[in-house]
DODORO-265930 format. One line per 5 residues: number of its first residue (from 1); for each residue x, y, z of N, C-alpha, C, O. Coordinates in Angstrom, 2 decimals. Atoms other than C-alpha are relative to their C-alpha. Example, Ala and Ser with C-alpha at 12.3 -4.5 7.8 and 13.67 -1.06 7.14 Angstrom:
DODORO-265930
1	0.89/-1.19/0.00/12.30/-4.50/7.80/0.90/1.20/0.00/1.94/1.18/0.66 | -0.82/-1.19/-0.06/13.67/-1.06/7.14/-0.77/1.09/0.73/-0.26/2.20/0.90
This chain:
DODORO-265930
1	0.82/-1.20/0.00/0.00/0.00/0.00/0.86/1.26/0.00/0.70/2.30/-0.64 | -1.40/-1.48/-0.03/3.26/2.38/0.93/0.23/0.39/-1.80/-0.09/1.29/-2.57 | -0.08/-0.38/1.67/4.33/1.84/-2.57/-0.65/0.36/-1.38/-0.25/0.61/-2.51 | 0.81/-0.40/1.22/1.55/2.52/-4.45/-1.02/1.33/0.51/-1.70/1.99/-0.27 | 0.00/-1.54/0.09/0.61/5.66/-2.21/1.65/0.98/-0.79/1.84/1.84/-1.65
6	-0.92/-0.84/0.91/3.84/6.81/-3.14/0.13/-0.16/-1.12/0.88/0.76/-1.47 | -0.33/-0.06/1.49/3.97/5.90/-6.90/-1.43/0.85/-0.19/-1.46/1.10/-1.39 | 1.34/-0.90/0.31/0.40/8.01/-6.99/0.45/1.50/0.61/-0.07/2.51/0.14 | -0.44/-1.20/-0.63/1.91/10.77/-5.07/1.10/0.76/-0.79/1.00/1.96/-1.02 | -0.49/-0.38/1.23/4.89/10.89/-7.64/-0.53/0.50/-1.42/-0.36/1.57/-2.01
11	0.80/-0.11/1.05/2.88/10.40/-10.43/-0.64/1.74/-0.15/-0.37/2.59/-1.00 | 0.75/-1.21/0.22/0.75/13.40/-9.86/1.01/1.20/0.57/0.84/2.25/-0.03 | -1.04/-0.96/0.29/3.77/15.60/-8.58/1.09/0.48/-1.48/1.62/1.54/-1.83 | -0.77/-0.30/1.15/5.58/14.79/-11.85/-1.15/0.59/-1.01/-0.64/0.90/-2.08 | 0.57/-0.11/0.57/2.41/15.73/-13.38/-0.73/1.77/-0.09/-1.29/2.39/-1.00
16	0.61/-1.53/-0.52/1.29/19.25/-12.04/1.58/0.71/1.07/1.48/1.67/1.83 | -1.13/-0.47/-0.93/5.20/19.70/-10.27/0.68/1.04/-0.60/0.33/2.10/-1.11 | -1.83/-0.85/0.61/8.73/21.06/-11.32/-0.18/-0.47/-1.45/-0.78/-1.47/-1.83 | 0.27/-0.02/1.58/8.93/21.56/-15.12/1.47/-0.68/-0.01/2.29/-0.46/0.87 | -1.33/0.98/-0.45/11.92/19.21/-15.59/0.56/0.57/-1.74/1.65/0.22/-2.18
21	-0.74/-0.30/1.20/12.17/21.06/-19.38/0.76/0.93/-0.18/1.27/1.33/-1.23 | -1.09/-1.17/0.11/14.15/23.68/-18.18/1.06/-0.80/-0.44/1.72/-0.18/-1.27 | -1.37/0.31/-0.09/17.05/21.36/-18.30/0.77/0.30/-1.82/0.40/-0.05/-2.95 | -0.89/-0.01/1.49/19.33/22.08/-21.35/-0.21/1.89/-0.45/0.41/2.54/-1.29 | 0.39/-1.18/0.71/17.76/25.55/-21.67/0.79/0.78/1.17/1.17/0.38/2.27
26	-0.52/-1.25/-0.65/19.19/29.05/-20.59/-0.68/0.16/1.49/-1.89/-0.04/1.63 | 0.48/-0.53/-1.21/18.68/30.03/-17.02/-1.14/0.94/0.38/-1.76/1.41/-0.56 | 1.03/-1.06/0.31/16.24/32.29/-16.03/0.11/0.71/1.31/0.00/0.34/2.48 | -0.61/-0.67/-1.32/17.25/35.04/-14.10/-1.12/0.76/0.65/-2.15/1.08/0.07 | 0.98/-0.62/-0.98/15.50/36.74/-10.96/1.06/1.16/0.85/2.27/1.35/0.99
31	-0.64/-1.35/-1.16/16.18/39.73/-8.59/-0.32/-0.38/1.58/-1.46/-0.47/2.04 | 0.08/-0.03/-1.50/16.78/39.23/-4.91/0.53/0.90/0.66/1.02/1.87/0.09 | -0.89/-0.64/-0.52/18.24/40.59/-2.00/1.27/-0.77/0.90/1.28/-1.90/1.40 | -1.39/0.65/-0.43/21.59/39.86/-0.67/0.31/0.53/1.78/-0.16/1.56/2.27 | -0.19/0.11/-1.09/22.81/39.49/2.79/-0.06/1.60/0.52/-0.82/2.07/1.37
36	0.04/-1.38/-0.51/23.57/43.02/3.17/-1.14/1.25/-0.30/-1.08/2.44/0.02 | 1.22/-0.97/0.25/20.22/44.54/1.93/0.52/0.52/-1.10/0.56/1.75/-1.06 | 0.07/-0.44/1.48/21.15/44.96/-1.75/-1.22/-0.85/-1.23/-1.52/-2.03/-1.36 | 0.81/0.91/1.08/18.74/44.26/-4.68/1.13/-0.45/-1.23/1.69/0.28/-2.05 | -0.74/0.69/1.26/20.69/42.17/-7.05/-0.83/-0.96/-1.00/-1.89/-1.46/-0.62
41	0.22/1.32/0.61/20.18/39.64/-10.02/0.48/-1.20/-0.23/1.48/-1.35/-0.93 | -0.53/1.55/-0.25/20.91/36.44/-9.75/1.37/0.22/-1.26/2.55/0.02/-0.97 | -0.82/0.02/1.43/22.81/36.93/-13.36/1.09/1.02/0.74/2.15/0.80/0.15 | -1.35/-0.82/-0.58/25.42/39.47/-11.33/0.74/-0.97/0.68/1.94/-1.19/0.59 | -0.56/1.11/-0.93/25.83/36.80/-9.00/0.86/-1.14/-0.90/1.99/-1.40/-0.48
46	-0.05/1.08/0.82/26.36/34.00/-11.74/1.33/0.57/-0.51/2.49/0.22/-0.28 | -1.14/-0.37/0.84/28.22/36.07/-13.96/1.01/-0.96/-1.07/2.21/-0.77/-1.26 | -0.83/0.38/0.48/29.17/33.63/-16.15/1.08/-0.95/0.32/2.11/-1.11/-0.33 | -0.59/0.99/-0.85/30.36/30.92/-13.62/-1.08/-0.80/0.09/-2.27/-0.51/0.12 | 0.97/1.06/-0.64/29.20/27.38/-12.81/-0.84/0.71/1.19/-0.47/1.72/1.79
51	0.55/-0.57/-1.32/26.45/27.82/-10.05/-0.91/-1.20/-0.03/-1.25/-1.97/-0.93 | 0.58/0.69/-0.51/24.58/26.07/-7.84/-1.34/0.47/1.29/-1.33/0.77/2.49 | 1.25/-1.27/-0.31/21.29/27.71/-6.94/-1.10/-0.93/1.30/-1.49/-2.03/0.92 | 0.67/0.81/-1.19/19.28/26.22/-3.65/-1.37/0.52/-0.06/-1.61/1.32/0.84 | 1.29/-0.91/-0.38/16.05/27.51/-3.81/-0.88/-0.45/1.35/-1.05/-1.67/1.27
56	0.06/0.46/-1.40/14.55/27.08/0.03/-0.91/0.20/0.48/-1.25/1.08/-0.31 | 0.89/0.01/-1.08/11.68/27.21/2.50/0.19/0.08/1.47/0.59/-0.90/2.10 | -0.73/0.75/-1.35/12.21/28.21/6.11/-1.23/-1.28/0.94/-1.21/-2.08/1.88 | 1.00/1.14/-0.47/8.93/26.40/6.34/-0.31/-1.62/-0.12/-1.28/-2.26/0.28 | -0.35/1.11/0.75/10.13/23.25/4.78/0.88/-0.81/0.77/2.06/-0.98/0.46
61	-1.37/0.18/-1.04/11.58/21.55/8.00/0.69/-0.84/-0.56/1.79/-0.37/-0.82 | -1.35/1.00/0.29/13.44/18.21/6.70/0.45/0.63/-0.74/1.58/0.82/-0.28 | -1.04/-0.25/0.35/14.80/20.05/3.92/0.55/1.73/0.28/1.16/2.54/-0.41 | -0.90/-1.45/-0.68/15.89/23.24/5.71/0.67/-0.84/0.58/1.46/-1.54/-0.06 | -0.65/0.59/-1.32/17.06/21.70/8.98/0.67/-0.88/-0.29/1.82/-0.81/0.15
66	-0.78/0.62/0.31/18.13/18.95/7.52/1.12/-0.33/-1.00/2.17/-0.97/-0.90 | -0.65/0.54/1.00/19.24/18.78/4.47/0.83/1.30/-0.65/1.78/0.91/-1.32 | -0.54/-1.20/0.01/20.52/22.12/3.84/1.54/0.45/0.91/2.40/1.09/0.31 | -1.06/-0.23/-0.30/23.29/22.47/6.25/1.28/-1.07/0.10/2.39/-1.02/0.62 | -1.07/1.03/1.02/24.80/19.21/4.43/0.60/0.71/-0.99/1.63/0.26/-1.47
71	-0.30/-0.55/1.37/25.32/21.35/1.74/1.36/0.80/0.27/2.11/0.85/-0.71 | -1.25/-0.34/-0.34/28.50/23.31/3.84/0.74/-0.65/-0.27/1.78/-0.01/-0.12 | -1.40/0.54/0.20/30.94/20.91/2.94/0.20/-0.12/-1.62/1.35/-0.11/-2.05 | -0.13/-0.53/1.01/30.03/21.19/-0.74/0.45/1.36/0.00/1.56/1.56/-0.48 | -0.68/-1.33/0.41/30.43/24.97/-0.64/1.32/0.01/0.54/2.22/-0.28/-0.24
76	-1.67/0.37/-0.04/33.73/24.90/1.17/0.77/-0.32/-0.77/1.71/0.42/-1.05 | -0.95/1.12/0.26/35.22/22.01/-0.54/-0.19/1.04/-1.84/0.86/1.43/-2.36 | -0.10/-0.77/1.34/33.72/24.11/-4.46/0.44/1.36/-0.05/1.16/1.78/-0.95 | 0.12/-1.53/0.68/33.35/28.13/-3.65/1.03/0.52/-0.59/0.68/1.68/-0.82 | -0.34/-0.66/0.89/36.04/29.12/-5.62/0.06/-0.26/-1.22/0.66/0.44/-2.03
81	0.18/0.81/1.18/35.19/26.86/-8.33/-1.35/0.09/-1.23/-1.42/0.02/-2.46 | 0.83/-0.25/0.42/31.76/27.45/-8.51/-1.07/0.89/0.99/-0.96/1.03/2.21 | 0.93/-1.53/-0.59/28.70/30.41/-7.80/-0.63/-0.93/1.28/-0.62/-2.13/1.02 | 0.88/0.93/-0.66/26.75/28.84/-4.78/-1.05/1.68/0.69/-0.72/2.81/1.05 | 1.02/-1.55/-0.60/23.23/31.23/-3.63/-1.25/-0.83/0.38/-2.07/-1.31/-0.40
86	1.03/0.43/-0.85/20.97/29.89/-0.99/-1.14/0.69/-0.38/-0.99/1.84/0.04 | 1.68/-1.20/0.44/17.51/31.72/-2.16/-0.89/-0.27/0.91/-1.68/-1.20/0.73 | 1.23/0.26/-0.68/15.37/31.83/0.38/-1.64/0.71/-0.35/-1.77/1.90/-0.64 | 0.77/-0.39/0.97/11.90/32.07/-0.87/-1.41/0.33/1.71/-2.60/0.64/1.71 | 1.12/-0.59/-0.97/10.05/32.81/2.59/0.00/1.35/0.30/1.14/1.80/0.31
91	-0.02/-1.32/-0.58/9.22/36.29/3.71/1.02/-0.12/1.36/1.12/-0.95/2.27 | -1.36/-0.28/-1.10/12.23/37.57/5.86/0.49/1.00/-0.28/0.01/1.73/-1.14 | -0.63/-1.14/-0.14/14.56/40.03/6.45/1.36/-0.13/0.34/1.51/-1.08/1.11 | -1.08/0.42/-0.28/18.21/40.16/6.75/0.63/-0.30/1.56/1.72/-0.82/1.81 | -0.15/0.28/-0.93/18.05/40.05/10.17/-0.27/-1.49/0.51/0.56/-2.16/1.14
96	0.29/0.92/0.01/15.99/37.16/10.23/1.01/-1.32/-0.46/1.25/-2.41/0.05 | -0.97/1.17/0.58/18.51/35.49/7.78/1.03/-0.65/0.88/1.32/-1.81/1.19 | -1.50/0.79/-0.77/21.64/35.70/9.80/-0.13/-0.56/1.15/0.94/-1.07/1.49 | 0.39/0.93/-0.35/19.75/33.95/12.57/-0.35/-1.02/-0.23/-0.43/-1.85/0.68 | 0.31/1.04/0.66/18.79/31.60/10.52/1.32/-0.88/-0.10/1.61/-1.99/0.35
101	-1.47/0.74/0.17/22.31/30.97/9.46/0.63/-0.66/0.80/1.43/-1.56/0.56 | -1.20/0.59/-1.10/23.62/30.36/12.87/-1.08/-0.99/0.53/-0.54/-1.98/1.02 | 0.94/1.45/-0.05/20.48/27.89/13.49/0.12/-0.89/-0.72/-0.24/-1.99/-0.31 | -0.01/1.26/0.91/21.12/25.84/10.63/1.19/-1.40/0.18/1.23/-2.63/0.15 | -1.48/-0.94/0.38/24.60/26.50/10.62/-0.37/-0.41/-1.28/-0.87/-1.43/-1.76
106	0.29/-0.18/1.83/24.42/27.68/7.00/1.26/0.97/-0.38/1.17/2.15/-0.04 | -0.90/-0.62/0.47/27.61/28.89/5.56/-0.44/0.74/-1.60/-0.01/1.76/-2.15 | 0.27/-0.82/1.88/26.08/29.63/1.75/-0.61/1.26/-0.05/-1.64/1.59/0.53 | 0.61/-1.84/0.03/25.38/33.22/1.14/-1.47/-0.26/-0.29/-1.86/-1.07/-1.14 | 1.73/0.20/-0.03/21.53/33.36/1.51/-0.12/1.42/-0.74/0.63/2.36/-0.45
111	0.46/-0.90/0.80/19.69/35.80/-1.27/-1.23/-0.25/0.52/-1.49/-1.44/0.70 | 1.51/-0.33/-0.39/15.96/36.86/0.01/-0.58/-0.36/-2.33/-0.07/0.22/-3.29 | 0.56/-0.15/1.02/13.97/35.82/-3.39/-1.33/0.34/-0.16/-2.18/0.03/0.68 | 1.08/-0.83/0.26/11.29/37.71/-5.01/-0.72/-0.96/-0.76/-0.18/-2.02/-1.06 | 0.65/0.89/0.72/8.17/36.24/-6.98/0.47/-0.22/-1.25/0.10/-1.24/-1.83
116	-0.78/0.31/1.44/10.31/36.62/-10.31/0.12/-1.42/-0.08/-0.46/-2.18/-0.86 | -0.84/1.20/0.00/12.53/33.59/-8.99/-1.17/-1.12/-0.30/-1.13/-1.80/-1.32 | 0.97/0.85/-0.08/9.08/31.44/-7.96/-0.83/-0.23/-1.41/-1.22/-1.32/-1.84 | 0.45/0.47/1.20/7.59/32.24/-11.30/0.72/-0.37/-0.95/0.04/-0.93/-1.81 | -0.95/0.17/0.91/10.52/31.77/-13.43/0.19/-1.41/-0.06/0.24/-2.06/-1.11
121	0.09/1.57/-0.19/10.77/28.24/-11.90/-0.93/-0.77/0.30/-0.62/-1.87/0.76 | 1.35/0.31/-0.44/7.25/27.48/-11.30/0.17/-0.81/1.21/-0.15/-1.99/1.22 | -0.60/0.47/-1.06/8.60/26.92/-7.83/-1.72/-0.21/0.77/-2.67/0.58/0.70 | 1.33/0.02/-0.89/5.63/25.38/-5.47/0.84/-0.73/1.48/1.93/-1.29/1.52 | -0.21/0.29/-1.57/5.87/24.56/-1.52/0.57/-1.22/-0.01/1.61/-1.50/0.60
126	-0.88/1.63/0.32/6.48/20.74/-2.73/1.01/-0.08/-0.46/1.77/-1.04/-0.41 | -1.50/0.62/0.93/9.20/21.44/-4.82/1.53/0.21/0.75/2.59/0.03/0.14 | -1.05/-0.83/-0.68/11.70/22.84/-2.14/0.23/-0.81/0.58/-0.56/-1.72/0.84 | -1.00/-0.56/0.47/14.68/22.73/-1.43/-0.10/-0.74/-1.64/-0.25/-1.95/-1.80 | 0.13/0.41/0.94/14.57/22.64/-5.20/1.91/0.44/-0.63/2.39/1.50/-0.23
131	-1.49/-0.49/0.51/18.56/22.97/-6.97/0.49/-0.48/-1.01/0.88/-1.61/-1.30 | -0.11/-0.32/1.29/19.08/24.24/-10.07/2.13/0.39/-0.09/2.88/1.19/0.47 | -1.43/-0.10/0.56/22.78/23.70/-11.66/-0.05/0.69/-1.12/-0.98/0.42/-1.89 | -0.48/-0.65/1.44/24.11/25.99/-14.55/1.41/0.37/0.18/2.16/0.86/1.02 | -1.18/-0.13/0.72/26.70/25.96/-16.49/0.72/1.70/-0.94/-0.01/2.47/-1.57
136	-0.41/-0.62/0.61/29.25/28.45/-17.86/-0.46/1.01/-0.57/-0.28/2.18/-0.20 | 0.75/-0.57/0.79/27.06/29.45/-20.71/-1.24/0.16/0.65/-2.13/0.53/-0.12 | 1.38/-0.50/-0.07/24.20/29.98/-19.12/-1.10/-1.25/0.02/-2.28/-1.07/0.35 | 1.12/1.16/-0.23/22.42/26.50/-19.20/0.26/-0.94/1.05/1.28/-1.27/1.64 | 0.50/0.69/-1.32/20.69/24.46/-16.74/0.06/-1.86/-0.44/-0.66/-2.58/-1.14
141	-0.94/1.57/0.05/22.51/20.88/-16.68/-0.65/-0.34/0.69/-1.31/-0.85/-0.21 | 0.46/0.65/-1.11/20.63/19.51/-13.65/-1.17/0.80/0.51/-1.46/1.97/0.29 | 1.06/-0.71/-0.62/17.75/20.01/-11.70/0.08/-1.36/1.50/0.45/-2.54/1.46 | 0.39/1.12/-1.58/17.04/18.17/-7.71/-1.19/0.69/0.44/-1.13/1.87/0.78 | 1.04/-0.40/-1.02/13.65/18.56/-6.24/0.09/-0.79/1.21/0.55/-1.92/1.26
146	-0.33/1.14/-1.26/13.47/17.46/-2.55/1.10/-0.84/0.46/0.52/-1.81/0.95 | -1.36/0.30/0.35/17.20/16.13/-2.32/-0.86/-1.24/1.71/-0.99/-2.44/1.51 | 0.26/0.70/-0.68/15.72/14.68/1.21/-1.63/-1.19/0.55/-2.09/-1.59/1.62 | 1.33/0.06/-0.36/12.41/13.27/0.63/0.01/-1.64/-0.90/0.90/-2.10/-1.62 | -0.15/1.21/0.91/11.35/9.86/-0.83/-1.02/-0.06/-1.24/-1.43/-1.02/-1.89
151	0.62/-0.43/1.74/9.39/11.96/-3.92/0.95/0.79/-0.54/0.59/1.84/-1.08 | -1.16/-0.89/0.25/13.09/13.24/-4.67/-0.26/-0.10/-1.63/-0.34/-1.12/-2.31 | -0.66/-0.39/2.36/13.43/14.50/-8.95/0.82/-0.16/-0.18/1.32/-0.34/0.93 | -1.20/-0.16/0.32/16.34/14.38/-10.30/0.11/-0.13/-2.02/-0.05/-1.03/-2.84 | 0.08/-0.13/1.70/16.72/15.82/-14.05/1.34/-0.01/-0.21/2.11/0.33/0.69
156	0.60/1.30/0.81/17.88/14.13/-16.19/-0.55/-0.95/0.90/-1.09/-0.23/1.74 | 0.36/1.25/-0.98/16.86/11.23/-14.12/0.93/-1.20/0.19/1.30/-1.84/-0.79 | -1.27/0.50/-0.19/19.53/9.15/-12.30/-0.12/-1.40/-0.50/-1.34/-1.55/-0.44 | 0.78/1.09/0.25/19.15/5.46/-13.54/1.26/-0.70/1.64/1.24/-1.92/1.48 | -1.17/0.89/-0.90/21.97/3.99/-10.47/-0.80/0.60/1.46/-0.15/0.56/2.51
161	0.40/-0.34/-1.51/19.73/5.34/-7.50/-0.61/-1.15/0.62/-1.08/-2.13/0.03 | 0.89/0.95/-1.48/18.27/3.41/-4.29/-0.50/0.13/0.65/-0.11/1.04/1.39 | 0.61/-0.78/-0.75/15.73/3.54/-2.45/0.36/-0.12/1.10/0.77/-1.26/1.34 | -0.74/-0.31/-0.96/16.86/4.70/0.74/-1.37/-0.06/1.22/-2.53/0.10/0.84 | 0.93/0.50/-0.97/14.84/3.95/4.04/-0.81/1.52/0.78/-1.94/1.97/1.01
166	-0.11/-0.97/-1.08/16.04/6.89/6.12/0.03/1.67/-0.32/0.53/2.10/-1.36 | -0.80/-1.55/0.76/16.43/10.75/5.79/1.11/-0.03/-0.17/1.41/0.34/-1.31 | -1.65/-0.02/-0.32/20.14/10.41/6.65/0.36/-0.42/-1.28/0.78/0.27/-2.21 | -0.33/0.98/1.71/20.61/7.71/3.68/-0.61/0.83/-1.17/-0.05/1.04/-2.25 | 0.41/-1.29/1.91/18.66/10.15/0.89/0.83/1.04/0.25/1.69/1.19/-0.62
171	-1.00/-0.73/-0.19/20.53/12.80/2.36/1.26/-0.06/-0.61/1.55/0.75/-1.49 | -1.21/0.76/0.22/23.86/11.05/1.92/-0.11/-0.26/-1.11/0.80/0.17/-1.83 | -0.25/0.26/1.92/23.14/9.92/-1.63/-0.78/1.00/-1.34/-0.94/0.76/-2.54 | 0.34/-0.82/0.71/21.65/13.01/-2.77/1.58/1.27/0.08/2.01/1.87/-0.90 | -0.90/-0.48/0.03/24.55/14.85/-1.66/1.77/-0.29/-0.81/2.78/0.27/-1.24
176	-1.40/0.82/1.47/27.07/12.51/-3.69/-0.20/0.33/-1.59/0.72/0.52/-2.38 | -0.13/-0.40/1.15/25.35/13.28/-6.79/-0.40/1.38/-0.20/-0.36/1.85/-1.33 | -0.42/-1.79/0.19/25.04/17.06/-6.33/1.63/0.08/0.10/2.20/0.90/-0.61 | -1.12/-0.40/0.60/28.54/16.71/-5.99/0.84/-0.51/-1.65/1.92/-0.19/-2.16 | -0.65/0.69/0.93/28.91/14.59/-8.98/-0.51/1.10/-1.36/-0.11/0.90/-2.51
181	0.99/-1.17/0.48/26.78/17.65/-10.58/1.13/1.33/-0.16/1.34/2.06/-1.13 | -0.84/-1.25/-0.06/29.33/20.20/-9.43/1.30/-0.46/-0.44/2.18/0.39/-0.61 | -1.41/0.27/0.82/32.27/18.35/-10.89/-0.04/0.26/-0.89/0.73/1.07/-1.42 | 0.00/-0.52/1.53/30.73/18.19/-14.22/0.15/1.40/-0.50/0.68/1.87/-1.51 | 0.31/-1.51/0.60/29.92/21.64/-14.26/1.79/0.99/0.06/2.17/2.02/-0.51
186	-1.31/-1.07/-0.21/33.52/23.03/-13.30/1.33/-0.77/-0.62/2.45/-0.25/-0.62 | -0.81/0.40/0.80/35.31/20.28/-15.37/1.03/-0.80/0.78/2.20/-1.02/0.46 | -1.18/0.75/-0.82/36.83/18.32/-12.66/-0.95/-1.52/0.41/-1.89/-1.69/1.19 | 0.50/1.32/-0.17/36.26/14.40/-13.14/0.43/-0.59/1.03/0.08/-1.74/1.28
């Protein structure tokens, strides 16, 4: 019965979810604000570098709380390699943020995002933490919806995955192929 609520629960997320045809196409840029209370565009940020775009919920506990401050040892181990921009897509304030940060612990520069970002990616409450990879030029190589959930996306679609029991274990093997994501993109096999 588990497995066939969840293959109906997929089903109709892949059906009304995350548009999985961004992949291959140009990015699509949005305006946020940045830690220090600047309005920027994501495309300043990018500039023309790999990136690795988080889009977030602080209402979204497993993948805030959890799965999100896995993601520090990627940025560490890439940021000078590649763009990394936490987007948080809840109402907040920079004050709010940098508490946030030291609750998570969250080392990735957090951007406040505007409805641009949400419509640009037809971002919905289910699809978060949703993380969008682009490349160089400007295109979107990868896509992860839910990195900790067991209705996780993954564009293209991985064919070597498992199903995993625990949060910890999706965690853990969602975080291997976001990094296998950020190799491609910066050219290091």
């Amino acid at each position: 019965m588990k497995k066939v609520l969840i293959a109906l629960l997929t089903a109709f997320s892949l059906s009304y979810g995350l548009d999985s045809s961004l992949v291959g196409k140009e990015f699509r840029d949005f305006r946020s604000i940045d830690e220090k209370g600047n309005v920027v565009k994501a495309s300043q940020i990018i500039d023309h570098k790999p990136a690795v775009i988080v889009f977030f919920a602080i209402g979204d506990q497993p993948g805030t709380f959890k799965f999100l401050p896995n993601m520090n040892r990627l940025y560490e181990k890439y940021k000078d390699k590649a763009v990394f921009m936490a987007v948080l897509l809840s109402r907040s304030n920079k004050n709010e943020v940098q508490e946030l940060k030291k609750m998570l612990p969250l080392k990735l520069p957090v951007y406040l995002g505007y409805t641009d970002a949400i419509r640009n990616y037809d971002i919905r409450k289910v699809d978060v933490p949703l993380i969008v990879f682009v490349d160089k030029q400007g295109l979107i190589t990868n896509i992860i919806a839910r990195p900790e959930s067991t209705m996780e996306e993954i564009y293209p679609p991985e064919k070597s995955l498992k199903e995993k029991e625990t949060i910890e274990e999706r965690i853990s093997q969602s975080i291997e192929i976001i990094e296998k994501y950020i190799k491609k993109l910066i050219g290091d096999k």
